[in-house]
N, C-alpha and C positions, 0 to 999 in steps of 0.2 A: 684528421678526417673532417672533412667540412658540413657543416649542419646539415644541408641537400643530400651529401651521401650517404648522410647515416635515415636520416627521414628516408629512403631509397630503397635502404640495407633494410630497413623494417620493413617499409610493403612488397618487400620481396619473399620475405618467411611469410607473410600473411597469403596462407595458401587461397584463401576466401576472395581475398581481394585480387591475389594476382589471376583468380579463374574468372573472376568477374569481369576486371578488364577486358583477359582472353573474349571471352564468350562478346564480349561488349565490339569489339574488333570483329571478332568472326560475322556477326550479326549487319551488321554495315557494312563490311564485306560481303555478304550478299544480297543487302539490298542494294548496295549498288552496282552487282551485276545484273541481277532480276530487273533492275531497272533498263540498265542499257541494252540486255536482252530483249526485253518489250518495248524499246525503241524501236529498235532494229527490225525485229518484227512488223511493226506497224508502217515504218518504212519502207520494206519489202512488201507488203501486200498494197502500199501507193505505185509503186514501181511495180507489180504487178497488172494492176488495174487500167493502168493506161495503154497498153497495148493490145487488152483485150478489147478494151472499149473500140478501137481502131478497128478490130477486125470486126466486131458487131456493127460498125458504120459502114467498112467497107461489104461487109453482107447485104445490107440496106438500099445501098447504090447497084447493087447487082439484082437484087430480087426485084426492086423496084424501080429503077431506071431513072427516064426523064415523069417529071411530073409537068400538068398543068400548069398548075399554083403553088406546087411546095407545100400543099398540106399535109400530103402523105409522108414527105420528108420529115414535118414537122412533127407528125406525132410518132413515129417509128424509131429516128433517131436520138438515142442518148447522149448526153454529156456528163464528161468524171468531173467532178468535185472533190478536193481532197484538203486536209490540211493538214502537213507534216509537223512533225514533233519540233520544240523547239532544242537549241543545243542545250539545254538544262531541265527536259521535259522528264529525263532518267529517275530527277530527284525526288519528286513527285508527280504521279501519274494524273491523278484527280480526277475529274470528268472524262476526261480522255477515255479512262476503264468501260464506263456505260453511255458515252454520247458516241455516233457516229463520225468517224475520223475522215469515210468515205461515201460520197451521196452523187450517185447518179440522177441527172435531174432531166426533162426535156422542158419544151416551150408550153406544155399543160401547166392549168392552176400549182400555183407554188406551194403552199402552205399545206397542202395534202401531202407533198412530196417530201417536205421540211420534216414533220412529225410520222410520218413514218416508217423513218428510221428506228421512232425512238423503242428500240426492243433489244431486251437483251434479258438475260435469266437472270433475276433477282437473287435468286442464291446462292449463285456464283459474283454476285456485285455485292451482298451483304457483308462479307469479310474484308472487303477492302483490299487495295493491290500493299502487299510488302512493297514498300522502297525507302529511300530515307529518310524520308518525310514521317513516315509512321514509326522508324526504330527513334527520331530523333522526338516524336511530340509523347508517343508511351513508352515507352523502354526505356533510355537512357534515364529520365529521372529514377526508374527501380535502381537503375546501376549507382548515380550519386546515393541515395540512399542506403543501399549496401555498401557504400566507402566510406560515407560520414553519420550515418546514426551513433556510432559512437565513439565520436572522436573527445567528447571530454567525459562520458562517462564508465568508457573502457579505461580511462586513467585511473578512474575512482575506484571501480571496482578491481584495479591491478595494485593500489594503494602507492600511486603517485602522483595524485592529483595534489596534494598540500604543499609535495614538495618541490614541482613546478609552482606552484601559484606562490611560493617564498621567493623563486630566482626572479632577478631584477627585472628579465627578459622572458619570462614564463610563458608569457601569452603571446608574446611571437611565435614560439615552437606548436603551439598550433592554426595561427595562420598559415605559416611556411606550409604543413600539411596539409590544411585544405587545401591553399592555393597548388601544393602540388599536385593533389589527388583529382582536383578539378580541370587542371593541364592535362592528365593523362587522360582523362574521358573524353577531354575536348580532343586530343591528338587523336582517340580512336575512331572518332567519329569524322575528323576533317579528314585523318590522310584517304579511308577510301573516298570518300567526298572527292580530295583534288583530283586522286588518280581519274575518277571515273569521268571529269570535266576536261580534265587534259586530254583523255580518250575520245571526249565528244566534244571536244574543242570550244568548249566553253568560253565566252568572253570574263576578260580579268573584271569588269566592274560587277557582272554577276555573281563569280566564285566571290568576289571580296563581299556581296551584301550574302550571298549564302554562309558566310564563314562567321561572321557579323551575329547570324541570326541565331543559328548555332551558340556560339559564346554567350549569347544575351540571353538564351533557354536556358543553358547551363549555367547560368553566376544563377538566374532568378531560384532553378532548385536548390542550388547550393546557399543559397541566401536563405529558403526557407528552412533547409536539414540544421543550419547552424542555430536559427530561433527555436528549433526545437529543444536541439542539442543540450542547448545553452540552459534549458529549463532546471537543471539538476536529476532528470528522473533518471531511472535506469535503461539497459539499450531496448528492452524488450518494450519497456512504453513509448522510448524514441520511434522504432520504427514499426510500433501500431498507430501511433498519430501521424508518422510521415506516409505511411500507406494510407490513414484515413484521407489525409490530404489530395493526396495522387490521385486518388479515386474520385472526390469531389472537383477539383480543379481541373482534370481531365475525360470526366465520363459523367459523372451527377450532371454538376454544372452545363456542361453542354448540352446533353442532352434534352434537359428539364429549359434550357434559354432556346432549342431547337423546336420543342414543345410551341412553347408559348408564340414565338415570332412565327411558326407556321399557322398558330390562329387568330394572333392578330394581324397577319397579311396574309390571309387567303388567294392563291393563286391556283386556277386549274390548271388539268394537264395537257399539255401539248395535243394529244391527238384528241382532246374535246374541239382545238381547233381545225384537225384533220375532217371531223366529223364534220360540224359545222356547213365545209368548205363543199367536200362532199357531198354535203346536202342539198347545198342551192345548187352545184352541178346538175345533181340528178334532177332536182325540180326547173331546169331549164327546159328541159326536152318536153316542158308541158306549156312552156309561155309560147304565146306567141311568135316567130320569130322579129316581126318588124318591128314590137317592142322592145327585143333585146339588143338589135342593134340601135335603134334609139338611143337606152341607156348606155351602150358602149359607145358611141357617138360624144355623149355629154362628156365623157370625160377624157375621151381622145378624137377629139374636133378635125387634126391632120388628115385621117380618112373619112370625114361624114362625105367627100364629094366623090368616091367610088363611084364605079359601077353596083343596083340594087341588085339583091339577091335572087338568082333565077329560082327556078319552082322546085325545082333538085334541091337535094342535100348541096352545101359548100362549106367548106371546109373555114370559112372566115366567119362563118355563124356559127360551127364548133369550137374555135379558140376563143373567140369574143364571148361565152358566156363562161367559158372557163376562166376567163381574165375578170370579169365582172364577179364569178365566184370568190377570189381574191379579193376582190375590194368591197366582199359584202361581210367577210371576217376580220376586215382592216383594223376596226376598232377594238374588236376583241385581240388582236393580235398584240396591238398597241398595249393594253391595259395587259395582258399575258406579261410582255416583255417589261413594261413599269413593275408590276407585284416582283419581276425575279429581280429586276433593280432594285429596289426599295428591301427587299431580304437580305441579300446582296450587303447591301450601307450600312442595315444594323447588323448582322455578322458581322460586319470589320471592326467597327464602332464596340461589338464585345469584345472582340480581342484585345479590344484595350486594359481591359479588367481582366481579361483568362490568358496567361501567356501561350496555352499550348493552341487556344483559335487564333490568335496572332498570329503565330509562327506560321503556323498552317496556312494562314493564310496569307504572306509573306511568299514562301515556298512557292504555291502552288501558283499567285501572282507570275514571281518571276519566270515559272516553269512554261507559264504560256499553256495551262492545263484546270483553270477556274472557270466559272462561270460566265463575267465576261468576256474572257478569251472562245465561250461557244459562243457566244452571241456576236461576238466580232465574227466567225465564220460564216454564221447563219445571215450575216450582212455582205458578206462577199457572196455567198450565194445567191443571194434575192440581188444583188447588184449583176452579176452573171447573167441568171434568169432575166433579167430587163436585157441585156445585150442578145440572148436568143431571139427573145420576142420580135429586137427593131429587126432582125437581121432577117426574119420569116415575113415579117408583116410587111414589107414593098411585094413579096412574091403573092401573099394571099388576099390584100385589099386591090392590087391592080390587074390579077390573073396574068402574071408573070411565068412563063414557064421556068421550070426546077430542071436544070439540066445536071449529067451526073457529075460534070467538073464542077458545080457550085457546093459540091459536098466538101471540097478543098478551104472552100472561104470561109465556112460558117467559124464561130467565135472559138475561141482557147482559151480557159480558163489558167490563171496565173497560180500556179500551186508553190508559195511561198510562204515559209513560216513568220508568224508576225515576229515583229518589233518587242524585243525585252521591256516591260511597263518594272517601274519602279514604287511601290506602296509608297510614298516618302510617308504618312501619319504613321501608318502602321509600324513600320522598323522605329521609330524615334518614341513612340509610344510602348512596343516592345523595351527596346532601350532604355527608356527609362526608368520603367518600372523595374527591369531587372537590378540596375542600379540602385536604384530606391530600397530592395531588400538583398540585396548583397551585402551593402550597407549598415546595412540595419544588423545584417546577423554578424559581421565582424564586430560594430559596435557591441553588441552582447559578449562575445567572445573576450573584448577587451576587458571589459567591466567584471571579467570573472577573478579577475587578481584581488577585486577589492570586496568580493563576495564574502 
């Protein structure tokens, strides 16, 4: 019988350990169908959204007909926005859960339209989406834990520990075992992982850094169960100090590091800049009008040689202060989107010291479901928004009639999931470090021969 099969033949009577696995397997098996179920989901209410929006245009063209100027066109009709999941967004959900996936926008002030999306019931966001993002950054360390707390002092207490530590080869027979035990965690966690990438047709260079990232969480716990291991106590102190661990490395730490980098970069919230925006809106209708187009003049000079504004309401002194409303929150918008960068860089930068922010953020990178990945959106949006505006603004600064076949031309937004980004600091610093104490706790393990 070969040493793997008898290492084998034991964690197989280990009823403890073979439910562990089970359960370990089952658990990743649902989140990665929960996952690609809430894909799927989210995909179908994209693909829903788009042909209603068609029939609320085609109502628009019907109720209102030919216009003058296209003003009425302009503020009646909607445009979908949407950003679909990407093929790896299953793994982790991440912002996706509580940012808007779908945002109807028209040719009014943007940044009103931007943040007020941003709603959703916080008590249903505070639990976090199951997926595998979260069995793999809390859970699975419980599981290594429950496999190796006591792998050299369950010898002791069986009263074989002397007599390994005499054979020539001692301290290989519990390498072999880690190492095996730490394959089987990895295998419970990768195979639903491939299936549910093969399902969502995942490309091979992100399944290999998600597989990657994986193994690199898993050696780092397994690195630390064996420093503990290695101390000589017994199992019941092994895994109160590896639970203490979990806890701090996973929940303390973050936490307490989320604290502090939320008060030294204070950033407001989105709809302070809804509000803002809103506000000069509403204080427009008390300026002047010849002033406001003034100022919208100054900074788009292509129409100062219009025709001036008749005595009537028009419809090009309604958009122009709504567009001037926009660039009177620029800067605040500006300084909004730095503080969430700048939070952003040190998160990453922790993960370099906390393997499960790393991971996390690794994942959620590739998933195309992180914070920059909203803000990559929120940029194709406001780049959109600029194509409504050129695309009104010949009908409302030259008094152009709005006929209803020009409801045909107006702009189509490109609803395409971005480009897979690769962390390259991130994984080589996860990587590392896991290395570093993997390391470290075989070397301890070695060193017990001569204890």
């Amino acid at each position: 019988m070969s040493a793997l099969s008898f290492e084998l033949r034991l964690l197989w009577r280990s009823r403890a350990s073979m439910a562990a696995l089970l359960l370990l397997l089952l658990l990743s098996s649902l989140a990665v169908w929960s996952g690609l179920h809430e894909v799927a989901r989210q995909r179908q209410t994209i693909a829903r959204v788009g042909p209603l929006n068609e029939q609320d245009v085609a109502a628009v063209a019907r109720t209102r007909g030919d216009s003058p100027n296209g003003g009425e066109a302009a503020y009646y009709t909607f445009y979908t926005t949407a950003d679909p999941p990407s093929d790896a967004a299953f793994l982790a959900i991440g912002m996706r859960d509580v940012s808007p996936y779908v945002l109807r926008v028209r040719a009014l002030g943007l940044q009103a339209q931007l943040y007020d999306g941003e709603t959703f019931n916080p008590e249903l966001a505070l639990a976090g989406r199951f997926d595998f993002a979260f069995v793999l950054i809390y859970l699975a360390p419980l599981f290594v834990i429950t496999l190796l707390h006591d792998v050299v002092s369950g010898e002791r207490q069986a009263g074989r520990l002397r007599m390994l530590l005499a054979l020539p080869h001692g301290a290989r027979s519990w390498r072999r075992r880690v190492l095996l035990r730490g394959a089987l965690v990895f295998a419970c966690l990768a195979l639903p992982a491939c299936v549910g990438m093969l399902a969502a047709s995942t490309g091979a260079a992100v399944a290999g850094v998600v597989l990657a990232t994986t193994a690199a969480y898993l050696a780092f716990w397994t690195g630390i169960s064996l420093l503990i291991a290695s101390r000589g106590w017994r199992s019941v102190a092994n895994a109160t100090a590896l639970m203490g661990a979990w806890a701090m490395l996973t929940l303390v730490l973050p936490a307490l590091a989320n604290v502090m980098l939320t008060r030294a970069v204070p950033v407001h919230q989105g709809v302070d800049l809804m509000m803002a925006q809103r506000q000069a809106v509403h204080g427009a209708w008390e300026v002047p009008r010849e002033e406001t187009m003034r100022k919208f003049f100054a900074g788009h000079p292509e129409w100062r040689d219009t025709a001036p504004l008749p005595s009537r309401f028009h419809w090009k002194w309604y958009f122009a202060f709504h567009q001037l409303g926009d660039e009177s929150v620029a800067a605040q918008a500006r300084d909004y989107r730095a503080g969430l960068a700048a939070r952003q860089e040190w998160s990453e930068r922790l993960g370099w010291l906390l393997p499960g922010v790393g991971a996390q953020a690794v994942l959620h990178r590739l998933a195309g479901s992180d914070l920059p990945a909203q803000l990559a959106y929120q940029d194709r949006i406001a780049a959109f928004h600029r194509r409504i505006r050129e695309f009104y603004y010949p009908y409302l600064f030259n008094d152009r009639p709005f006929r209803a076949d020009d409801y045909a031309r107006r702009p189509v937004y490109d609803a395409r999931p971005a480009d897979a980004a690769y962390p390259t600091a991130g994984i080589a610093a996860l990587c590392a470090l896991a290395v570093l104490v993997f390391a470290w706790g075989l070397a301890r393990l070695r060193r017990l021969r001569v204890a």
